[in-house]
FIBA-215588 format. One record per residue (C-alpha): x negated, z negated, y negated; residue number from 1. Coordinates in nm, 3 decimals. Example, Ala and Ser with C-alpha at 12.3 -4.5 7.8 and 13.67 -1.06 7.14 Angstrom:
2
c1, c3, c2, nr
-1.230, -0.780, 0.450, 1
-1.367, -0.714, 0.106, 2
//
This chain:
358
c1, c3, c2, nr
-10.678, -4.342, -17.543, 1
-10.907, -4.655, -17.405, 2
-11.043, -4.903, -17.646, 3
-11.430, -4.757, -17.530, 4
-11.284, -4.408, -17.599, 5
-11.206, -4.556, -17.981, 6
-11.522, -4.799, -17.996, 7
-11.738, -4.445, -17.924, 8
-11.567, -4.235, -18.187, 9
-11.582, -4.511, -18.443, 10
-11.969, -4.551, -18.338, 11
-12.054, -4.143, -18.367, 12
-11.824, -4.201, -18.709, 13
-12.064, -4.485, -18.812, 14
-12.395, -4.251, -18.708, 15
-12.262, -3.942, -18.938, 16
-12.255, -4.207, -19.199, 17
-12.578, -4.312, -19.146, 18
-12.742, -3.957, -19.153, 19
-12.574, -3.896, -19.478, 20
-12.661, -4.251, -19.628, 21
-12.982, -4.305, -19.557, 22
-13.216, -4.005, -19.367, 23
-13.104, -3.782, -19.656, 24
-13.279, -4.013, -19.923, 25
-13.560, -3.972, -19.714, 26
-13.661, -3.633, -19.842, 27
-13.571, -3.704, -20.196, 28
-13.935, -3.701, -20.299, 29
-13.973, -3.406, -20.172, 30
-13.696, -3.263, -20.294, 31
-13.692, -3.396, -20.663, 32
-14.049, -3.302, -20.675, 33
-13.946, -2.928, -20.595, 34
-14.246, -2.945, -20.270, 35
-13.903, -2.861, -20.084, 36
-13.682, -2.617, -20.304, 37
-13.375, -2.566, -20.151, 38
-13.201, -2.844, -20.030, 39
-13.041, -2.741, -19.744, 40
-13.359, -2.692, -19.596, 41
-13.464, -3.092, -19.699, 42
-13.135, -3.185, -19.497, 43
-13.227, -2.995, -19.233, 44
-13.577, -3.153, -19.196, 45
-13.426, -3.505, -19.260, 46
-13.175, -3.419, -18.971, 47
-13.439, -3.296, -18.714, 48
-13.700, -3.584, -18.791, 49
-13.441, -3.861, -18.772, 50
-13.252, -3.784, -18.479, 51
-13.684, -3.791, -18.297, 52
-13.700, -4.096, -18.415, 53
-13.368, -4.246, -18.312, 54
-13.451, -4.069, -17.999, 55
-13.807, -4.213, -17.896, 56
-13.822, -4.572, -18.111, 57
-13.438, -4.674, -18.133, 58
-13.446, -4.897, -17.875, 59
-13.586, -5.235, -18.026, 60
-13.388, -5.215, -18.328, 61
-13.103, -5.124, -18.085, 62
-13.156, -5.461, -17.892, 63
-13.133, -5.686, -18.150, 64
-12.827, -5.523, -18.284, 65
-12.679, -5.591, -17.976, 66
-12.759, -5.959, -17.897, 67
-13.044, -6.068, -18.076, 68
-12.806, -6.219, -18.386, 69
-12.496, -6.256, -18.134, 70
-12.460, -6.313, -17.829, 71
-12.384, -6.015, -17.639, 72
-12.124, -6.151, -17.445, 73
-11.925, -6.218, -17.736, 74
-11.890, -5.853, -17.766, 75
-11.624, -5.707, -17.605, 76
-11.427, -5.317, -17.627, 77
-11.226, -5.542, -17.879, 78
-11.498, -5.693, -18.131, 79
-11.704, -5.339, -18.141, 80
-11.419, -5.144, -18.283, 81
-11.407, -5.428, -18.517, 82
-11.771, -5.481, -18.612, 83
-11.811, -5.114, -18.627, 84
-11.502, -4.995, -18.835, 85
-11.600, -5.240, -19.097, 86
-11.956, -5.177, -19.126, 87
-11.896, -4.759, -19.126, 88
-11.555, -4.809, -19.352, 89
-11.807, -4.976, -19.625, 90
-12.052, -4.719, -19.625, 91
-11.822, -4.408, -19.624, 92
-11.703, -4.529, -19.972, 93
-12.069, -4.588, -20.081, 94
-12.106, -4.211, -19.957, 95
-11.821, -4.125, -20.094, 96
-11.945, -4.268, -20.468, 97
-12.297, -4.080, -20.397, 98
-12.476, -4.414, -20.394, 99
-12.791, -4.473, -20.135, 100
-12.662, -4.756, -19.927, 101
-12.875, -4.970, -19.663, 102
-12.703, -4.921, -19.308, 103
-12.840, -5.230, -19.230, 104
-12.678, -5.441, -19.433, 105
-12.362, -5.306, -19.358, 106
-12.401, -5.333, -18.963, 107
-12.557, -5.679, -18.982, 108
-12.336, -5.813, -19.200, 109
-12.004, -5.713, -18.983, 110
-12.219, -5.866, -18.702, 111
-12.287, -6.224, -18.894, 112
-11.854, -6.203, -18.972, 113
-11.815, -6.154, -18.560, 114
-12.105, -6.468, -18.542, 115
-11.906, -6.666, -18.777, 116
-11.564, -6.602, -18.614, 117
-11.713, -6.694, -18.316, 118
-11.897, -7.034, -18.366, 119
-12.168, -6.810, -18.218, 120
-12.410, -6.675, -18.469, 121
-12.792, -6.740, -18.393, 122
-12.852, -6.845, -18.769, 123
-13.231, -6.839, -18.713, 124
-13.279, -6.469, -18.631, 125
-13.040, -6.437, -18.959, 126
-13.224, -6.545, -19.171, 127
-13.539, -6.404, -19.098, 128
-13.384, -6.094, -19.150, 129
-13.217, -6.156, -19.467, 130
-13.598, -6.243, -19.550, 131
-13.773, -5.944, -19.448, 132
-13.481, -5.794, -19.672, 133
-13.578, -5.973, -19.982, 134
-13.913, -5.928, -19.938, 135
-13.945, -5.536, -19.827, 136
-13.794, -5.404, -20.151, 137
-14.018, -5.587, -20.367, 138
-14.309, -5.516, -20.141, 139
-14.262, -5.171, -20.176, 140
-14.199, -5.158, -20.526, 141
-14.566, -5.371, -20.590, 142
-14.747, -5.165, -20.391, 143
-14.589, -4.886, -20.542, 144
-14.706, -5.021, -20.917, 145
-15.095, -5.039, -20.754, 146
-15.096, -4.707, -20.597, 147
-14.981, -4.545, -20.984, 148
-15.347, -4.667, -21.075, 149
-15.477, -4.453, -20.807, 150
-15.328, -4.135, -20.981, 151
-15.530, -4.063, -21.227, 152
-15.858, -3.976, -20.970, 153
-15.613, -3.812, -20.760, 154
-15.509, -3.564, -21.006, 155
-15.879, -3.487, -21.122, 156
-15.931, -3.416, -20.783, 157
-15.666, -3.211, -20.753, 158
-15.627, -2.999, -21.102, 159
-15.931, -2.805, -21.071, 160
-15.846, -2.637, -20.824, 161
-15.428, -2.562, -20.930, 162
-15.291, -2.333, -20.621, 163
-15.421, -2.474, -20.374, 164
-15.407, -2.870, -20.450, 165
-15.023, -2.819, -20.526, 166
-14.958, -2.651, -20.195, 167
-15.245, -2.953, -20.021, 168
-14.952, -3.221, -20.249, 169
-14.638, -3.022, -20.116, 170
-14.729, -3.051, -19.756, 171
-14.825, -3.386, -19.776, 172
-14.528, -3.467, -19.952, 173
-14.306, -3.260, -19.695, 174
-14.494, -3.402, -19.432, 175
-14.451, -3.760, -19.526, 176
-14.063, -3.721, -19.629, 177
-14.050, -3.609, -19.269, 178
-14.269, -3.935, -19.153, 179
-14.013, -4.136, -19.350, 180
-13.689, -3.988, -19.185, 181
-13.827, -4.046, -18.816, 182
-13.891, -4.385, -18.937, 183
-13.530, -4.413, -19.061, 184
-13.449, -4.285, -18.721, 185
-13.602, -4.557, -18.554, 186
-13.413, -4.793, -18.730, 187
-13.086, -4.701, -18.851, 188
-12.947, -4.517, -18.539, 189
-12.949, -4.905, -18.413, 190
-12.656, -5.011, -18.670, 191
-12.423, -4.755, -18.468, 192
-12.502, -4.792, -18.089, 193
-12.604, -5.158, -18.087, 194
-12.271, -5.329, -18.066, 195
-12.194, -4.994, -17.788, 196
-12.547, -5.125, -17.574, 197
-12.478, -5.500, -17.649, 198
-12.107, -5.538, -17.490, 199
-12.280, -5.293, -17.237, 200
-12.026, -5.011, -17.268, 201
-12.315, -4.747, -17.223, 202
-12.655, -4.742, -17.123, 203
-12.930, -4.765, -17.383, 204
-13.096, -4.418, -17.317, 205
-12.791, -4.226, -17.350, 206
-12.652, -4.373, -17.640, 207
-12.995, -4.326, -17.801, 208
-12.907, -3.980, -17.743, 209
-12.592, -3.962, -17.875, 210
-12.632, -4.157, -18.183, 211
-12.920, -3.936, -18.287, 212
-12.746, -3.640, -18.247, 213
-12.490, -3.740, -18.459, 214
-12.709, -3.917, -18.730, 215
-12.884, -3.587, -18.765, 216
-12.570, -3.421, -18.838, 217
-12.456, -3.638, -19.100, 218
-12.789, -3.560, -19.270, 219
-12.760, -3.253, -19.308, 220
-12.388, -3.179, -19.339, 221
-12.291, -3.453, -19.548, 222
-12.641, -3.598, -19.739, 223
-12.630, -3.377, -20.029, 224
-12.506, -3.628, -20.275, 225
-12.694, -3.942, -20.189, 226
-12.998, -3.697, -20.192, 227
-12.902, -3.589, -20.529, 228
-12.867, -3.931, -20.651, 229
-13.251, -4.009, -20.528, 230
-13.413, -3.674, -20.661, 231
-13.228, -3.619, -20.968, 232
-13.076, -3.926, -21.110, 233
-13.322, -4.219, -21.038, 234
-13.605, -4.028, -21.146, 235
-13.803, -3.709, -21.223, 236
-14.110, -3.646, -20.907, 237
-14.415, -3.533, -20.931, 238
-14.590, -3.410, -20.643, 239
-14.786, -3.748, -20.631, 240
-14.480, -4.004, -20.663, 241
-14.303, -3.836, -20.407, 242
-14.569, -3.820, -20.129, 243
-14.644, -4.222, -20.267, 244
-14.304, -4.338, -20.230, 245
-14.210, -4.190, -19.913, 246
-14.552, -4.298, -19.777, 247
-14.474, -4.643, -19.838, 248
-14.089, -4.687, -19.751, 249
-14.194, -4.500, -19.457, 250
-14.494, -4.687, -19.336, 251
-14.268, -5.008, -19.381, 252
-13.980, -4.944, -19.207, 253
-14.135, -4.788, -18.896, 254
-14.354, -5.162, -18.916, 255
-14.023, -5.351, -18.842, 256
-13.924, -5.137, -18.614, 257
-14.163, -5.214, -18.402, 258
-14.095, -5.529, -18.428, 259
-13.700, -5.479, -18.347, 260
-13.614, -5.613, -18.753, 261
-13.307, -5.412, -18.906, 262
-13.422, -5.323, -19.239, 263
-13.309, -5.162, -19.589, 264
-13.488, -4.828, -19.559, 265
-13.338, -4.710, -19.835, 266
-13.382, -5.009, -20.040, 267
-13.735, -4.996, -19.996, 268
-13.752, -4.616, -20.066, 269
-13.544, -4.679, -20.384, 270
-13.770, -4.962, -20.486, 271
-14.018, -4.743, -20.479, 272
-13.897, -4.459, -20.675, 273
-13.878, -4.734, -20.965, 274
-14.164, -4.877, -20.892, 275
-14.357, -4.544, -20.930, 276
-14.136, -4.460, -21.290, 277
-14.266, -4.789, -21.488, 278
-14.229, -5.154, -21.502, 279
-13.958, -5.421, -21.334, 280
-13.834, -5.518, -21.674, 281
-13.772, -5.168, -21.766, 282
-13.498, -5.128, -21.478, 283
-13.186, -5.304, -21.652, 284
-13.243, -4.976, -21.889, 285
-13.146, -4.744, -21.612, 286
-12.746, -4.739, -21.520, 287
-12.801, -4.558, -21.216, 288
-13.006, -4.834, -21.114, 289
-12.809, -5.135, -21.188, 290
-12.504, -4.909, -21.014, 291
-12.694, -4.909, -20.682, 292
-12.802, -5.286, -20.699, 293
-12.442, -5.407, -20.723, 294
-12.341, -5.221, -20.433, 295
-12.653, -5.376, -20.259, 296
-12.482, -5.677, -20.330, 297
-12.172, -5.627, -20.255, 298
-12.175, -5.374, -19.958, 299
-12.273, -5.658, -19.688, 300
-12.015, -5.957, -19.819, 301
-11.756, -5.705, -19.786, 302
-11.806, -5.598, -19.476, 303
-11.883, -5.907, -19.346, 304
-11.555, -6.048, -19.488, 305
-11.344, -5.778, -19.313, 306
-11.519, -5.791, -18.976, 307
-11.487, -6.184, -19.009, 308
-11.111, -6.163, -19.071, 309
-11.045, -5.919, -18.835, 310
-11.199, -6.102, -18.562, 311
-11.062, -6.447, -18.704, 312
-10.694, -6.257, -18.641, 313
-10.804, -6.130, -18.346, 314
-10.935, -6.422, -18.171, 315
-10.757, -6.699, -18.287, 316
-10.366, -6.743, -18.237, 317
-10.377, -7.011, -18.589, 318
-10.543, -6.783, -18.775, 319
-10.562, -6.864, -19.156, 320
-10.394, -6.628, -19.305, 321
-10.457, -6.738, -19.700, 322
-10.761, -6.710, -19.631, 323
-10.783, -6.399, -19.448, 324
-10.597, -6.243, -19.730, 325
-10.855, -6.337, -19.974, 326
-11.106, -6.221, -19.795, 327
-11.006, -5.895, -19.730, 328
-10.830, -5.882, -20.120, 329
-11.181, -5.954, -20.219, 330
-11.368, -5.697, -19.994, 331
-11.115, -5.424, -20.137, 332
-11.158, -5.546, -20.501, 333
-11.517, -5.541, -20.506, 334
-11.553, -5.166, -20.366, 335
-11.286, -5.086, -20.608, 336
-11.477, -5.228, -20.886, 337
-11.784, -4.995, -20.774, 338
-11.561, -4.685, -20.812, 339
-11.409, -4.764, -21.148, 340
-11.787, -4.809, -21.228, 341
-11.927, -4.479, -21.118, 342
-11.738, -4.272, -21.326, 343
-11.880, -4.279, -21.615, 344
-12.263, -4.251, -21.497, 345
-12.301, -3.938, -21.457, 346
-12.386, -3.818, -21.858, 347
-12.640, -3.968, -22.097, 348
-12.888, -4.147, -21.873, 349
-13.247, -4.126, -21.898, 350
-13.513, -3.922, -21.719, 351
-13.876, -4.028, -21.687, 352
-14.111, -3.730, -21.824, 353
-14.253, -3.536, -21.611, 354
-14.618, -3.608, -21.435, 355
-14.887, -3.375, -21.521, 356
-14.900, -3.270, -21.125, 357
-14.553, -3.137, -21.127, 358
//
């Protein structure tokens, strides 16, 4: 089997990944909030909305994946297998724990270790995306705290008239789950086919193709638990939170995609949920919530560490190996320190009360 041969199955690996990370905690609103009952039919609308939108607005994203933080001749058949393994080996065991994971942080972050290992990385473009990742969380979640004010009228507006408001809130709320998933589309489907586009081992259009294909699958066949997490755990939906919270992850996400900015989709969609359940100094009360913000932090260092240590190995015939070894013992230590974590969340933690609406 070539090297492209392996780089393309670890890619469509990577974009199953994806589908089941992040475009199934798109329709979590809607799903928590019951506007969408069963939930194979939310995976299935996550799955046809995101593979669109991987389809028809991948491409910036896709283009600074592949060269706009390194170089694209630095990668090579070689350094994709590498970038990509690491990034998609980090989120299957966030998958694997249930946990909502950003895609981007993974994929960028085995892109910065190739940068590093290389002497090559364009720190500039870094760190204006580490900004826009700091600071599109906590926009969401402010916005989300100044929409709850809006509430209030909305329901007044809406109670009187009981049947027919809750069906007008449960398509909106479908409808903008769905607007939030082709927005995930347009950005996420970038963390598996950029490296593919940027050492130019396929065309863009085709992998486009491919990669939303495959991101649509792993929404619907494998999203149930980080959908779970999202709907059930984080928080109890009304009709109103949903449609706000998928409004505004959505919204900003499709915004940077435009632009061609890798972002945490599901970051901002998960800042939202808590923005829309009560105050910032309420969160350290939630475990499920301080679970997800350590793997936040520790998803991207890990695989940035592997992907840098691979490459280091790879590249360099005086490789150091100490450190190599710590890296990696500290990638596997901190993912294994996540799992021994998990299991105990699952009993005893507390639900908001329900909103009049729902």
């Amino acid at each position: 089997m070539s090297l492209v041969s392996i780089a393309w199955m670890i890619s469509l690996f990577f974009a199953v990944n994806i589908g089941a990370s992040g475009t199934a905690a798109s329709m979590a609103p809607a799903y928590g909030s019951g506007a969408v009952p069963r939930r194979s039919t939310a995976l299935a609308l996550a799955g046809i909305a995101v593979a669109a939108g991987a389809l028809f607005g991948g491409a910036p994203v896709s283009r600074t994946i592949g060269g706009g933080l390194v170089p694209s001749r630095f990668f090579t058949a070689e350094t994709v297998i590498i970038v990509l393994a690491a990034a998609s080996t980090t989120l299957f065991a966030a998958n694997l724990l249930g946990v909502p994971l950003s895609t981007s942080e993974v994929a960028v972050g085995s892109i910065v270790g190739l940068g590093l290992a290389e002497h090559a990385l364009r720190l500039g473009h870094v760190l204006l995306i580490v900004g826009v990742w700091l600071a599109m969380p906590a926009a969401a979640f402010v916005i989300a705290r100044g929409i709850t004010r809006w509430h209030p009228w909305l329901r007044r507006q809406l109670l009187p008239h009981p049947l027919w408001g809750r069906r007008l809130a449960a398509g909106l709320l479908t409808a903008t789950g769905c607007a939030q998933a082709f927005a995930a589309g347009m950005n996420n489907v970038a963390n598996a086919i950029g490296p593919l586009t940027g050492a130019h081992l396929t065309p863009l259009r085709s992998s486009l193709a491919w990669g939303a294909v495959f991101v649509g699958l792993g929404a619907f066949l494998l999203g149930g638990r980080v959908l779970d997490t999202n709907a059930k755990k984080l928080a109890q939906w009304s009709l109103l939170d949903g449609a706000s919270a998928a409004l505004i992850s959505g919204v900003l996400t499709a915004l940077a995609s435009l632009e061609g900015l890798p972002v945490p989709l599901t970051q901002a969609s998960t800042m939202a949920i808590l923005g829309l359940q009560g105050p910032l100094l309420a969160l350290p009360a939630r475990p499920v919530a301080l679970r997800v913000l350590r793997i936040w932090v520790i998803s991207p260092i890990a695989s940035l560490l592997v992907s840098y240590t691979a490459v280091d190995m790879l590249t360099n015939s005086r490789a150091h190996f100490p450190i190599a070894l710590l890296a990696l013992l500290a990638a596997g230590w901190g993912l294994h320190a996540l799992r021994r974590r998990s299991r105990p969340q699952a009993k005893g933690e507390p639900r908001a009360p329900k909103g009049s609406d729902h």
